[in-house]
C-alpha positions in Angstrom: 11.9 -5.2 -101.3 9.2 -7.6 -101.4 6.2 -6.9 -99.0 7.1 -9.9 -97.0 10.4 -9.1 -96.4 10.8 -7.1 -92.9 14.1 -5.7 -91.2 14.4 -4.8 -87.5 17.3 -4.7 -84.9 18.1 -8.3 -83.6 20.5 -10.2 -82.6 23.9 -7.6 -82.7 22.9 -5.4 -85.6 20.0 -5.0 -88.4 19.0 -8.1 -90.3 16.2 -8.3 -92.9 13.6 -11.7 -92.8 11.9 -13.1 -95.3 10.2 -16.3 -95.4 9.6 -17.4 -99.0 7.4 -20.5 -100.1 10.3 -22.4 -99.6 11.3 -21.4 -95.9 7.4 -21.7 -95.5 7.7 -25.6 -96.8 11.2 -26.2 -94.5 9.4 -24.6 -91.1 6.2 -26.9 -92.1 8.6 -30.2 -92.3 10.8 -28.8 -89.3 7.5 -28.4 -87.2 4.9 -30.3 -89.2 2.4 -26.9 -88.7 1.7 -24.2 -91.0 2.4 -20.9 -90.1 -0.6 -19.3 -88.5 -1.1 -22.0 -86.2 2.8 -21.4 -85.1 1.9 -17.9 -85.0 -0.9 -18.4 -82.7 1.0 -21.1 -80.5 3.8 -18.2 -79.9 1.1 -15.6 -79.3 -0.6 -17.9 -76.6 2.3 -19.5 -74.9 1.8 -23.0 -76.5 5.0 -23.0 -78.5 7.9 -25.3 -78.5 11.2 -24.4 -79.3 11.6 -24.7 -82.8 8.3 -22.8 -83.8 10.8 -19.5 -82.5 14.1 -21.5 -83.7 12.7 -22.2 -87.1 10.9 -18.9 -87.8 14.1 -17.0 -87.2 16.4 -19.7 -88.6 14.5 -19.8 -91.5 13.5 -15.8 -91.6 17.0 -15.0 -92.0 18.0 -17.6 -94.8 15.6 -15.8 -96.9 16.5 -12.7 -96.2 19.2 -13.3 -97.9 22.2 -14.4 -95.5 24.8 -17.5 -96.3 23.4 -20.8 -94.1 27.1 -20.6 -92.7 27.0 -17.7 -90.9 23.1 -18.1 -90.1 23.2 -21.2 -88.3 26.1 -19.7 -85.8 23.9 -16.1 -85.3 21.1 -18.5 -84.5 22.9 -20.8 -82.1 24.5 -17.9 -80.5 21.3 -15.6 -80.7 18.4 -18.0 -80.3 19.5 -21.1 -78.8 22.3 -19.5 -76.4 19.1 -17.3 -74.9 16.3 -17.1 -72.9 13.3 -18.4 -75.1 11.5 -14.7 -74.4 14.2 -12.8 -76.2 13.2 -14.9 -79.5 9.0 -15.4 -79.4 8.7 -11.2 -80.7 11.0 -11.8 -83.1 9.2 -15.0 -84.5 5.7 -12.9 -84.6 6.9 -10.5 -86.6 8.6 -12.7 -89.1 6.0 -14.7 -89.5 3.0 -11.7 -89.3 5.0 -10.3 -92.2 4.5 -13.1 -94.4 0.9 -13.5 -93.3 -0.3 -10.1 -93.3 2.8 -7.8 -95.5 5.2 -6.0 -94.0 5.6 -2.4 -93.5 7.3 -1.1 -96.5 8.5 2.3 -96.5 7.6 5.7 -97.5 8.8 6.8 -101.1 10.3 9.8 -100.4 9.0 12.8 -102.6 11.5 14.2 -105.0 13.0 17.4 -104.8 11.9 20.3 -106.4 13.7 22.1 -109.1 15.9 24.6 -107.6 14.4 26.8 -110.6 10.9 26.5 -108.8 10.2 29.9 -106.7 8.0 29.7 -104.2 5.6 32.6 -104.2 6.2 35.3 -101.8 3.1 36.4 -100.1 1.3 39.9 -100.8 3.0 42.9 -100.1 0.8 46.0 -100.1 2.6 49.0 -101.5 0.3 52.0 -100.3 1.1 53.8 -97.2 -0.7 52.8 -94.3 -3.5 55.3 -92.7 -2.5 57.1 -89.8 -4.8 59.3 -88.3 -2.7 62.8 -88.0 -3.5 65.4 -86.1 -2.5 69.1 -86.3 0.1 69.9 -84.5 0.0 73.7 -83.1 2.9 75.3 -81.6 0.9 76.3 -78.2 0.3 74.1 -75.2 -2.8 72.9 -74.7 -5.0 74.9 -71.9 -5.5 73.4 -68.8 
């Protein structure tokens, strides 16, 4: 996955974004800014619609989905909803391609199933009880 490319929940399922030099060039024509002044506009309530509309629009095209079905998941998703639901959304797409997304842990392999793990020290010698001898008369009182 390339370290721009950043999949969350949205919309009705799991979509993966990625915005690509040329996604960066279409949201710079479609708004005429570049991406961290969008960015900051969203972060400080100075946006206009397609700074969010773009972002997501073009977020998903480059992550990889057909433009037919992406222009109806953003008409139904973005422009059929409040304007809130989208601005997170449009952060983290464009943070992603500004500062890298979170890519994920390689998982470490598993061991051989020959491996043994090492059992911890057992001591063998017999533990030292104090005894005491035992007579067969009561004690005195």
């Amino acid at each position: 996955m390339r370290l721009t490319a950043i999949t969350f929940e949205w919309a009705d399922g799991e979509y993966t974004f990625d915005l690509k030099l040329g996604e960066i060039r279409k949201l710079q024509d479609k708004t005429g800014l570049g991406p961290a002044v969008i960015l900051r506009d969203l972060q400080s309530d100075s946006w206009k619609v397609d700074h969010y509309r773009e972002t997501i629009l073009q977020g998903v095209l480059g992550g990889g989905m057909a433009a037919k079905d992406t222009n109806k998941l953003v008409k139904d998703w973005v422009d059929e909803r409040p304007a809130a639901e989208s601005l997170l959304p449009a952060q983290s797409i464009l943070l992603a391609w500004i500062v890298g997304a979170p890519q994920p842990k390689k998982e470490e392999a598993p061991k051989d199933q020959n491996e043994t793990a090492t059992a911890p020290a057992v001591s063998t010698s017999t533990p030292s009880i104090p005894l005491e001898p035992q007579s067969d008369s009561a004690p005195a009182t």
